[in-house]
VEXTORTI-304560 format. One record per atom (N, C-alpha, C): residue number from 1; residue in three letters; atom name; x, y, z. Coordinates in pm, 1 decimal. Each point is the difference from the previous one (the first is absolute). Layout:
// VEXTORTI-304560
- NUM; ALA; CA; X; Y; Z
...
***
This chain:
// VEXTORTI-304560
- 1; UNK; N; 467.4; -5051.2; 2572.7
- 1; UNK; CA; 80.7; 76.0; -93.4
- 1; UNK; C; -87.0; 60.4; -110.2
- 2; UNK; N; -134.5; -64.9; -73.5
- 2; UNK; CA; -62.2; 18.8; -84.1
- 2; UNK; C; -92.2; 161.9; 73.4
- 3; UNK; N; -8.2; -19.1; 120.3
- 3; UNK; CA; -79.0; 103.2; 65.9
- 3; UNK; C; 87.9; 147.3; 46.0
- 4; UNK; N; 145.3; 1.7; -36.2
- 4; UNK; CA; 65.8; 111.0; 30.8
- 4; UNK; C; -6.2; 11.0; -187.3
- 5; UNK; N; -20.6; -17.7; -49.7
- 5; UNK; CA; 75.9; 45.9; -137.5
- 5; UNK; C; -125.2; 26.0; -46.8
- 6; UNK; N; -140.4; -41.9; -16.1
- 6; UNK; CA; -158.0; 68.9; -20.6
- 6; UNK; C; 32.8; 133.8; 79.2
- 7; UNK; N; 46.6; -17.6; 149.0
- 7; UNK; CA; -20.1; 118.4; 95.7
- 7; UNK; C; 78.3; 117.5; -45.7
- 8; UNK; N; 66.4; -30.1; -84.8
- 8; UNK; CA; 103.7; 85.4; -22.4
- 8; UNK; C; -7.5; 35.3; -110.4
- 9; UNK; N; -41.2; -80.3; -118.1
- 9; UNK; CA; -66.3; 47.9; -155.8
- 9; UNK; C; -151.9; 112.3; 21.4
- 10; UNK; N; -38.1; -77.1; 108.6
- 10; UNK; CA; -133.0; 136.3; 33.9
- 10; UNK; C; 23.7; 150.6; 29.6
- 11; UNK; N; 122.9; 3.7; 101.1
- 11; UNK; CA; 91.2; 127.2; 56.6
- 11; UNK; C; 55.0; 65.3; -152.8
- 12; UNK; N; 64.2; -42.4; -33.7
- 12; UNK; CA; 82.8; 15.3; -125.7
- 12; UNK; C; -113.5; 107.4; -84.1
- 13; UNK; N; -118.2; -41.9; -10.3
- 13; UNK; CA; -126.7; 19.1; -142.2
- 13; UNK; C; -74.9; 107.5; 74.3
- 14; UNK; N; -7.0; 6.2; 135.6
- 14; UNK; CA; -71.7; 134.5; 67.8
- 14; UNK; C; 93.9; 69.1; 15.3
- 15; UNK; N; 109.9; -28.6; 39.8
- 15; UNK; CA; 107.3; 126.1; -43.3
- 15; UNK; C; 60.1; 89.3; -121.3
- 16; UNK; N; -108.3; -110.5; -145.4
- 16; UNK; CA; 47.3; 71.8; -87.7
- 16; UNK; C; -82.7; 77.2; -10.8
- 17; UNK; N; -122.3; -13.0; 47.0
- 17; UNK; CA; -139.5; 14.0; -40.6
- 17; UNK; C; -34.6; 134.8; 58.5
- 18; UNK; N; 49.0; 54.8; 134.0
- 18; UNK; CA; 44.5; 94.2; 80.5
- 18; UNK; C; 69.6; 88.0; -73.1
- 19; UNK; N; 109.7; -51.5; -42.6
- 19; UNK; CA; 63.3; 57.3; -24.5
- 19; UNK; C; -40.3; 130.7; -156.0
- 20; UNK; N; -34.8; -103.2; -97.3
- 20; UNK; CA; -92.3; 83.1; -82.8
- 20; UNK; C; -11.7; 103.0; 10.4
- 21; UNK; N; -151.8; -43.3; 102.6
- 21; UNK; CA; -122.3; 59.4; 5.9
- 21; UNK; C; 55.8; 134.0; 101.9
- 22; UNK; N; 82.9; -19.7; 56.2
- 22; UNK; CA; 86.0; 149.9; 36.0
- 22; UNK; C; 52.4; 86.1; -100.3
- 23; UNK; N; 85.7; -87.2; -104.5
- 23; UNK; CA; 37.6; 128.2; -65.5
- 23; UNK; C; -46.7; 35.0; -147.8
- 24; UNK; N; -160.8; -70.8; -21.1
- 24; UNK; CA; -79.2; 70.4; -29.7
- 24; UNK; C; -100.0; 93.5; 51.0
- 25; UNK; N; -17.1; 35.4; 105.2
- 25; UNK; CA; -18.6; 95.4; 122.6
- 25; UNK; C; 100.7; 98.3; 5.1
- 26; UNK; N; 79.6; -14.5; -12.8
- 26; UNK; CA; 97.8; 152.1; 25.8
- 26; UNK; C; 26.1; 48.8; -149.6
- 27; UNK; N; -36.1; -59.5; -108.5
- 27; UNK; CA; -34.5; 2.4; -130.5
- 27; UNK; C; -99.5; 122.9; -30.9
- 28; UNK; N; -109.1; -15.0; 112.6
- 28; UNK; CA; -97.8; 15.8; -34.2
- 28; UNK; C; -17.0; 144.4; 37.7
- 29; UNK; N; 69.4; -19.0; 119.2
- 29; UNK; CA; 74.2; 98.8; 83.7
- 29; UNK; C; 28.4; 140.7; -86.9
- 30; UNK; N; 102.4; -31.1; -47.9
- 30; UNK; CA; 98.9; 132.5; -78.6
- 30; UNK; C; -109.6; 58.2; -57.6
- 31; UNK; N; 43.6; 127.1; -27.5
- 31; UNK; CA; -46.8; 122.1; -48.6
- 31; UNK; C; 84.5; -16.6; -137.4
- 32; UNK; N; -116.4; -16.2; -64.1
- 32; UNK; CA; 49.3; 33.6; -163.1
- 32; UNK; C; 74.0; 122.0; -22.4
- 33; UNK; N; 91.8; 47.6; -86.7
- 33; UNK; CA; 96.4; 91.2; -33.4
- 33; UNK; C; -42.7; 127.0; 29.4
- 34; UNK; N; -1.8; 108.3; -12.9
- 34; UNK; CA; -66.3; 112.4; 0.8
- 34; UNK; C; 64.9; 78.4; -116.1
- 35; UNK; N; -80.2; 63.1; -104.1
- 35; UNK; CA; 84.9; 74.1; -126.1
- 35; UNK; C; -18.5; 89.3; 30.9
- 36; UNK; N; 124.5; 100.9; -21.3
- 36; UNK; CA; -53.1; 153.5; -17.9
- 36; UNK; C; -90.4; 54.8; -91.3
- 37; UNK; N; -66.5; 92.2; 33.4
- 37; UNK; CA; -104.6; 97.0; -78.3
- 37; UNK; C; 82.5; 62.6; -102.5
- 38; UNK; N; 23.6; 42.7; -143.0
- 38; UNK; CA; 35.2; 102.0; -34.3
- 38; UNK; C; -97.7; 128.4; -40.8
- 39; UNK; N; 40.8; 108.7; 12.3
- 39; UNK; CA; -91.0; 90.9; -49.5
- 39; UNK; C; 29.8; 17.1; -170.3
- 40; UNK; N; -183.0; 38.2; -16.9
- 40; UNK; CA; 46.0; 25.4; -125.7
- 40; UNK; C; -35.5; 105.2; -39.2
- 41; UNK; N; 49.6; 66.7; -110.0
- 41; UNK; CA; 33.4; 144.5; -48.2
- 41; UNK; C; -71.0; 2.6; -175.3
- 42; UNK; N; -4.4; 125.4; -33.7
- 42; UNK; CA; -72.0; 55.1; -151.2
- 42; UNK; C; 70.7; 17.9; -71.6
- 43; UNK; N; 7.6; 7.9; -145.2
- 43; UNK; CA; 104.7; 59.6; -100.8
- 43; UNK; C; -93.0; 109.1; -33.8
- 44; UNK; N; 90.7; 85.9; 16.5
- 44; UNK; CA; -54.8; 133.2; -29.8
- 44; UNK; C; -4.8; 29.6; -143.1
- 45; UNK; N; 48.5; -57.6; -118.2
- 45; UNK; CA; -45.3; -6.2; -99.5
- 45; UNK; C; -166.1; -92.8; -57.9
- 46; UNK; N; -4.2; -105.0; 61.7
- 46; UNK; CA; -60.3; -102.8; -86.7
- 46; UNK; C; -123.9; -31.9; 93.6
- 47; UNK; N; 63.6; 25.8; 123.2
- 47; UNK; CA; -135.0; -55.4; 168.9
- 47; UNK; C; -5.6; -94.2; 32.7
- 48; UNK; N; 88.3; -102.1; -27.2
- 48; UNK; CA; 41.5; -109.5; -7.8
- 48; UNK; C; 39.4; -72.8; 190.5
- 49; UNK; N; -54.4; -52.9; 28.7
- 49; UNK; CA; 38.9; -23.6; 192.4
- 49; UNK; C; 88.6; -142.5; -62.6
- 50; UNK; N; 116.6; 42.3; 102.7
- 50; UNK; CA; 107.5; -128.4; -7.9
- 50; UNK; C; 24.9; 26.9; 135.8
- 51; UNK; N; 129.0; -117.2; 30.7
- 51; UNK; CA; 68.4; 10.1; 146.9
- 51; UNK; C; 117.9; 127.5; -3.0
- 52; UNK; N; 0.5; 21.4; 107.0
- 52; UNK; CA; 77.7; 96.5; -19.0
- 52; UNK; C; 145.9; -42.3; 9.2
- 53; UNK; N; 12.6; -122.4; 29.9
- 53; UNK; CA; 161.7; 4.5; -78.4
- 53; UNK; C; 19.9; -24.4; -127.2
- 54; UNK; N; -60.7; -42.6; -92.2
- 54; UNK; CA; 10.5; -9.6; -122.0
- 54; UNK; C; -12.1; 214.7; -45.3
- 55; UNK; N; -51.2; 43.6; 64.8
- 55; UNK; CA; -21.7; 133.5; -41.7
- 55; UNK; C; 110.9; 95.6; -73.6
- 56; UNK; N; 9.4; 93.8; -96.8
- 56; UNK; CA; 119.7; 74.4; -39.4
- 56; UNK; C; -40.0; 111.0; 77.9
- 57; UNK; N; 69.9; 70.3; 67.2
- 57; UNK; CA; -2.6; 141.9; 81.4
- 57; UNK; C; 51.5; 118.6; -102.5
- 58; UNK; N; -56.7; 85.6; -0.8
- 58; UNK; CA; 66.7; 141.3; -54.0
- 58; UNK; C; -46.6; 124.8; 45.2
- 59; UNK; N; 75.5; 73.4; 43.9
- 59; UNK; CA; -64.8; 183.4; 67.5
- 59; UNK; C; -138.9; -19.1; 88.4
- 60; UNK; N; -9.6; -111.2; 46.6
- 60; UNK; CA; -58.8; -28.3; 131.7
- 60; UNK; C; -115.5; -55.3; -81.9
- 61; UNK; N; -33.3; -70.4; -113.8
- 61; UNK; CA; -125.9; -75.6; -56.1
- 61; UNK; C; 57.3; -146.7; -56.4
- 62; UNK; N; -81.1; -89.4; 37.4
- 62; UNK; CA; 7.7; -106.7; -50.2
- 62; UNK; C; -26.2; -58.1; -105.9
- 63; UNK; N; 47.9; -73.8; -95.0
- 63; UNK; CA; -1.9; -32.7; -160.3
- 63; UNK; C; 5.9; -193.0; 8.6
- 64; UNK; N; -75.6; -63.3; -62.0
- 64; UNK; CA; 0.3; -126.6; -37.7
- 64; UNK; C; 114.0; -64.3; -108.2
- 65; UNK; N; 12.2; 62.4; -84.2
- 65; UNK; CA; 182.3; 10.6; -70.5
- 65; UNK; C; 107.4; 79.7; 7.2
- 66; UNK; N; 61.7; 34.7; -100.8
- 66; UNK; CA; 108.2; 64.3; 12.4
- 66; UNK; C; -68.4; 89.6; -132.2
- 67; UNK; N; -60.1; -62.7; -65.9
- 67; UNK; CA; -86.8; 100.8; -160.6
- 67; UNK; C; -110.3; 61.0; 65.9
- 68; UNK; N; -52.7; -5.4; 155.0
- 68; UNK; CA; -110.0; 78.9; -47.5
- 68; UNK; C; 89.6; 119.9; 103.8
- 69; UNK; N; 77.9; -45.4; 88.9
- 69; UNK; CA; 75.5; 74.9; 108.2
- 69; UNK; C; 37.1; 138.6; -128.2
- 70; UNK; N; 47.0; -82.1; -109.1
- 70; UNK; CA; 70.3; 102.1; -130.9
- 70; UNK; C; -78.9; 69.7; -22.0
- 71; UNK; N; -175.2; -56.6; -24.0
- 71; UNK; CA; -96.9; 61.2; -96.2
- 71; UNK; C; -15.7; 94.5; 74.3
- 72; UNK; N; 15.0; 10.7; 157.2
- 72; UNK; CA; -61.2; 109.6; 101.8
- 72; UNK; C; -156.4; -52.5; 50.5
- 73; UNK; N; -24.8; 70.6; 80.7
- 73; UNK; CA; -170.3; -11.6; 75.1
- 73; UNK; C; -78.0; 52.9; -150.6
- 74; UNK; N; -125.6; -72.3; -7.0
- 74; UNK; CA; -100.9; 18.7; -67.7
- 74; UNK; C; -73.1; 124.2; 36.3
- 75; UNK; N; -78.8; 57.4; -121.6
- 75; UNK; CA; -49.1; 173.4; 25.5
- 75; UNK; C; -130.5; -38.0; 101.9
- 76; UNK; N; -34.7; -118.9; 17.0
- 76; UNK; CA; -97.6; -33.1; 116.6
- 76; UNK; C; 30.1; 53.4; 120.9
- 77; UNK; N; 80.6; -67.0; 17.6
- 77; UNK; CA; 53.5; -31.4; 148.3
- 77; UNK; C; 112.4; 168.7; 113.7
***
C-alpha cells in the first residue's frame, strides 16, 4: 500500500511539472501585441512634428493648436 501511494505522489509531481513547463512554452510562444504606427504631421505655423491625430486641420494645412490654426502658417513656411 505504501508503494502505490509513493507511485502515485511521483505521477501526481511530473504531471505538474509537465504541465508547467508546457504552458510556459506556449507563453513563450505568443507574439507580443503589435501597435499601430501613427504618422506624424507639421504645424505649419510653429514646425512642430506631432501625431497626426492630435493634429488641427484647416484649408488643407495642419496646425498643433487651435491658436496657431488662428495665427495662420508662418511667413516661413
Amino acid at each position: 500500500m505504501k508503494f502505490v501511494v509513493v507511485v502515485l505522489a511521483i505521477l501526481l509531481l511530473v504531471w505538474l511539472l509537465l504541465g508547467s513547463s508546457r504552458r510556459r512554452a506556449k507563453e513563450a510562444q505568443r507574439e507580443p501585441p503589435k501597435s499601430a504606427a501613427e504618422g506624424m504631421v507639421t504645424c505649419a505655423h510653429c514646425g512642430v512634428h506631432l501625431p497626426g491625430s492630435l493634429a488641427v486641420q484647416s484649408r488643407g494645412l495642419t496646425y498643433c493648436s487651435v491658436a496657431h490654426r488662428d495665427a495662420g502658417p508662418s511667413a516661413s513656411s
